[in-house]
C-alpha positions in Angstrom: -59.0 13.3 -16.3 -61.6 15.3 -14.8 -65.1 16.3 -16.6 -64.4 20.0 -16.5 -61.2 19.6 -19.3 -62.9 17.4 -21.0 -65.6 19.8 -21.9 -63.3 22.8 -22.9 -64.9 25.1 -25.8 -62.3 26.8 -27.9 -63.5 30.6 -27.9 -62.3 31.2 -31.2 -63.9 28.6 -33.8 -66.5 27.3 -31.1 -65.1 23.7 -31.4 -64.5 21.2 -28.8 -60.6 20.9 -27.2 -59.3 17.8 -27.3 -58.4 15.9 -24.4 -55.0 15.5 -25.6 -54.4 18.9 -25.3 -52.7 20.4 -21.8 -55.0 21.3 -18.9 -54.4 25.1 -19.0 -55.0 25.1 -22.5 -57.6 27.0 -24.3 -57.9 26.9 -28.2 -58.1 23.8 -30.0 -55.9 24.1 -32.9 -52.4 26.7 -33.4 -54.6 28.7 -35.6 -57.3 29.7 -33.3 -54.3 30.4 -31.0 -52.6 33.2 -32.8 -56.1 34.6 -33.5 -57.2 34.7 -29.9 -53.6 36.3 -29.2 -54.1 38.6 -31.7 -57.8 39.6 -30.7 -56.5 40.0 -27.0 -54.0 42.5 -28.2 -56.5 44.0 -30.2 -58.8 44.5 -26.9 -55.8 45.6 -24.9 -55.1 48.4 -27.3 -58.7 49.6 -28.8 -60.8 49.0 -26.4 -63.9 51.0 -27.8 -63.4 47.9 -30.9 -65.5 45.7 -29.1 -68.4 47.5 -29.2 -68.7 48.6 -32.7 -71.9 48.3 -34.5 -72.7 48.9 -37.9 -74.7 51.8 -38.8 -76.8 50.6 -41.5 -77.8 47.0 -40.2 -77.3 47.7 -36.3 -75.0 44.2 -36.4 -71.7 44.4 -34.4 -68.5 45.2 -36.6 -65.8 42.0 -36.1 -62.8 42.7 -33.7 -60.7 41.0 -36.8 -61.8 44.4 -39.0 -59.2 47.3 -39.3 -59.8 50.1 -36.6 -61.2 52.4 -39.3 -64.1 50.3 -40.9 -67.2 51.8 -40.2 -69.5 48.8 -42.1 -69.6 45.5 -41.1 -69.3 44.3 -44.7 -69.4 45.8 -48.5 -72.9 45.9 -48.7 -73.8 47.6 -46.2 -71.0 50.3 -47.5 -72.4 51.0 -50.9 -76.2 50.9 -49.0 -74.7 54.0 -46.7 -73.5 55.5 -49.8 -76.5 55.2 -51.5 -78.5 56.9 -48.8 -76.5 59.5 -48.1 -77.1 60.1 -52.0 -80.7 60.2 -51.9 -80.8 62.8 -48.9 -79.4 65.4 -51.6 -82.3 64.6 -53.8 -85.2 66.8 -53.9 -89.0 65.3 -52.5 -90.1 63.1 -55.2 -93.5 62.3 -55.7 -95.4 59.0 -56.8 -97.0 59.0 -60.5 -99.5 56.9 -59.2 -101.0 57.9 -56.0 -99.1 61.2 -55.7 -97.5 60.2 -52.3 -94.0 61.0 -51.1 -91.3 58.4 -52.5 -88.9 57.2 -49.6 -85.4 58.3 -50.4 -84.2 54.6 -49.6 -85.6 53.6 -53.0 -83.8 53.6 -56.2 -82.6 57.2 -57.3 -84.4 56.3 -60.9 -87.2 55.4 -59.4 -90.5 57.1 -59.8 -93.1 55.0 -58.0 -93.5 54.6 -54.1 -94.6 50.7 -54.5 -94.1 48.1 -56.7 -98.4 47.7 -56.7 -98.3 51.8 -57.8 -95.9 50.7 -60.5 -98.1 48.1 -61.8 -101.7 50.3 -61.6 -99.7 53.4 -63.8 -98.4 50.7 -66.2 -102.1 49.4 -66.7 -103.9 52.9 -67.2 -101.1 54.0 -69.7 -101.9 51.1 -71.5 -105.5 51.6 -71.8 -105.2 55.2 -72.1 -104.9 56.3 -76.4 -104.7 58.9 -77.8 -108.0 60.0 -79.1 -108.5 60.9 -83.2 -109.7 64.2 -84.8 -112.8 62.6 -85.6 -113.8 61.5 -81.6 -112.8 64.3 -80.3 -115.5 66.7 -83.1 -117.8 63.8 -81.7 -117.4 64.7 -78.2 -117.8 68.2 -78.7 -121.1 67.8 -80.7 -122.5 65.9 -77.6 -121.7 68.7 -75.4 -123.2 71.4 -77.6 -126.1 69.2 -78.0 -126.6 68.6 -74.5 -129.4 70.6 -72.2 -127.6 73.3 -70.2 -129.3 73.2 -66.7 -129.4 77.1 -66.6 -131.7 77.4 -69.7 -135.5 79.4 -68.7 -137.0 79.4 -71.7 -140.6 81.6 -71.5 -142.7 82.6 -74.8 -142.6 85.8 -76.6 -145.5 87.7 -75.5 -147.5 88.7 -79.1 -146.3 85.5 -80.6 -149.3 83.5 -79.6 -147.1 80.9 -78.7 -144.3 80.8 -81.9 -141.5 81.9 -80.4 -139.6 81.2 -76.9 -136.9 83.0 -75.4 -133.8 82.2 -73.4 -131.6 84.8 -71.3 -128.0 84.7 -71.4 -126.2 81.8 -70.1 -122.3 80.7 -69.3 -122.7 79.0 -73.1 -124.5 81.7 -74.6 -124.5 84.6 -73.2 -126.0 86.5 -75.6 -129.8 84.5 -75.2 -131.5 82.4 -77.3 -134.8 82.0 -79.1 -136.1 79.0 -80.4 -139.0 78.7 -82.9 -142.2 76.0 -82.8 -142.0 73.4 -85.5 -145.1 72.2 -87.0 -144.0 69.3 -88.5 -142.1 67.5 -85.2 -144.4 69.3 -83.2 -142.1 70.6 -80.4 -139.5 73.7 -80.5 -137.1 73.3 -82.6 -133.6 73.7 -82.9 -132.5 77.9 -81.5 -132.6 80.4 -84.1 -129.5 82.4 -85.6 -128.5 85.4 -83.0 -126.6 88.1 -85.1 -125.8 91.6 -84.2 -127.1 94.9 -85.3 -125.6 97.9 -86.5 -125.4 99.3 -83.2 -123.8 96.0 -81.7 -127.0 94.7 -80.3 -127.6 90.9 -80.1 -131.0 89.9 -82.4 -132.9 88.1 -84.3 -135.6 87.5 -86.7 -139.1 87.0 -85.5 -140.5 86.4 -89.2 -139.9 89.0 -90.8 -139.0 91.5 -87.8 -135.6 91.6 -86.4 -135.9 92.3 -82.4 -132.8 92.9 -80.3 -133.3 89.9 -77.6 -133.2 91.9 -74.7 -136.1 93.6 -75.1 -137.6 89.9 -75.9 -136.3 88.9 -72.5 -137.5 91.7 -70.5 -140.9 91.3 -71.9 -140.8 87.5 -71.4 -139.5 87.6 -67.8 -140.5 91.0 -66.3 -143.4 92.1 -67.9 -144.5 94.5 -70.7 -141.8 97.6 -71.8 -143.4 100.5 -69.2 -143.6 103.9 -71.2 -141.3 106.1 -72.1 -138.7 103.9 -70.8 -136.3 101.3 -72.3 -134.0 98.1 -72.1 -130.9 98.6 -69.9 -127.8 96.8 -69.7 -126.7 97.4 -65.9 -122.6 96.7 -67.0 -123.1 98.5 -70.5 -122.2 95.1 -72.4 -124.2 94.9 -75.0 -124.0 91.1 -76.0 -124.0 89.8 -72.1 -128.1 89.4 -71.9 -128.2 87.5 -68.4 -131.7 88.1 -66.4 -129.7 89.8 -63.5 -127.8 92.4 -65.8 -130.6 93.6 -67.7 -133.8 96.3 -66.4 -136.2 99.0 -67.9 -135.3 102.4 -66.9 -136.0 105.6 -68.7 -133.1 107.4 -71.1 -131.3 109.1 -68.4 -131.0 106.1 -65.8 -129.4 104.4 -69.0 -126.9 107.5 -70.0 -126.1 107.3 -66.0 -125.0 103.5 -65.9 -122.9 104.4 -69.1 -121.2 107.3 -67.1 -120.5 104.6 -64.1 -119.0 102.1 -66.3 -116.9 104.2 -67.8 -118.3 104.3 -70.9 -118.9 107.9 -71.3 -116.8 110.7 -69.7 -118.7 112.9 -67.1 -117.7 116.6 -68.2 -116.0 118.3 -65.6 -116.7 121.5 -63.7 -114.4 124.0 -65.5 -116.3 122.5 -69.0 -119.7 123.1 -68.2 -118.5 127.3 -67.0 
């Protein structure tokens, strides 16, 4: 027998064909002839069968699968199905870092990576809720601590007793603080009420003075005569350096009429 017949490779199962077996034969059982048969007629009548590939994995589809299997196996069915699921989703976003979640993940998933999943877990953990008594705590420290846009200058006449503050974003309204002789330093601000005229002031012993009119004489000099304190935007308790000037009676009734605050008489009025 000659060398070439006695290496024959069945094309079916892969497996050596006995020697045994015919010369013109190719399969080495009765099995793996009816499948080759059957995957010749296959070929002869669909051809576009042979090259099938899955969509999902890229692998090539079996010639042995019905004509009208799109998937080379079950998985990679329900994957398809799963991603053609997620595409109907709306963009979901990471808890963690905030990124864009891939829509091949889990549709109940709400983390982009298994390491984002494990960083929110940890701060949620060491995030509690805080009590009524730390959070009164926290507040105290920030009304306690310096505000970086506090000029304070003394009260001219007050040899000294008294500084003064202009308006800030926490108190816009000014300050004055008075010297204490017994920790020798300013002490703590002291109470800013209102008048009866709805003027911010308070009590320099026993003299209440509106604390604009301690500002301007603090921070731009002494009142000139015959004028007085103006509020450039007409509110009263806003006692910032920039919205406040001396002016005389009639600059002060004009900045009223500008704001809107009193009602220029018209032309047919004043006939």
């Amino acid at each position: 027998m000659s060398q070439a017949t006695s290496a024959r490779i069945c094309p079916v199962c892969g497996g050596p064909v006995g020697e045994s077996k015919r010369s013109d034969a190719v399969c080495c059982s009765r099995q793996c002839v009816l499948t080759h048969g059957y995957r010749n007629r296959r070929r002869l009548a669909s051809p576009e069968l042979v090259t099938r590939a899955c969509p999902v994995c890229a692998a090539p589809i079996g010639e042995f699968r019905r004509s009208d299997t799109v998937y080379c196996s079950a998985r990679c069915g329900k994957e398809w199905l799963r991603r053609e699921q997620a595409e109907q989703l709306p963009t979901r976003t990471c808890r963690a870092c905030l990124a864009v979640i891939s829509k091949t993940r889990r549709l109940d998933t709400i983390y982009c990576s298994s390491r984002c999943a494990g960083t929110y877990r940890t701060r949620k953990r060491r995030c509690r809720t805080l009590t009524p008594g730390q959070l009164a705590e926290i507040w105290r420290l920030v009304d306690e601590a310096p505000d970086p846009q506090e000029i304070w200058e003394p009260v001219p006449g007050w040899d000294g007793h008294y500084e003064v503050c202009p308006g800030t974003g926490r108190h816009p309204e000014g300050q004055v603080r008075r010297w204490d002789w017994d920790r020798f330093e300013f002490g703590e601000p002291v109470a800013v009420g209102l008048d009866s005229q709805g003027y911010p002031s308070a009590n320099l012993g026993r003299h209440a003075v509106r604390v604009h009119v301690l500002i301007l004489e603090a921070f731009t000099g002494p009142r000139p005569p015959g004028q007085e304190g103006r509020h450039l935007d007409d509110v009263r308790t806003s006692n910032r350096l920039v919205n406040l000037a001396w002016g005389t009676r009639a600059e002060n009734h004009a900045d009223a009429v500008r704001n809107g605050k009193i009602r220029r008489p018209s032309q047919e009025n004043r006939t």
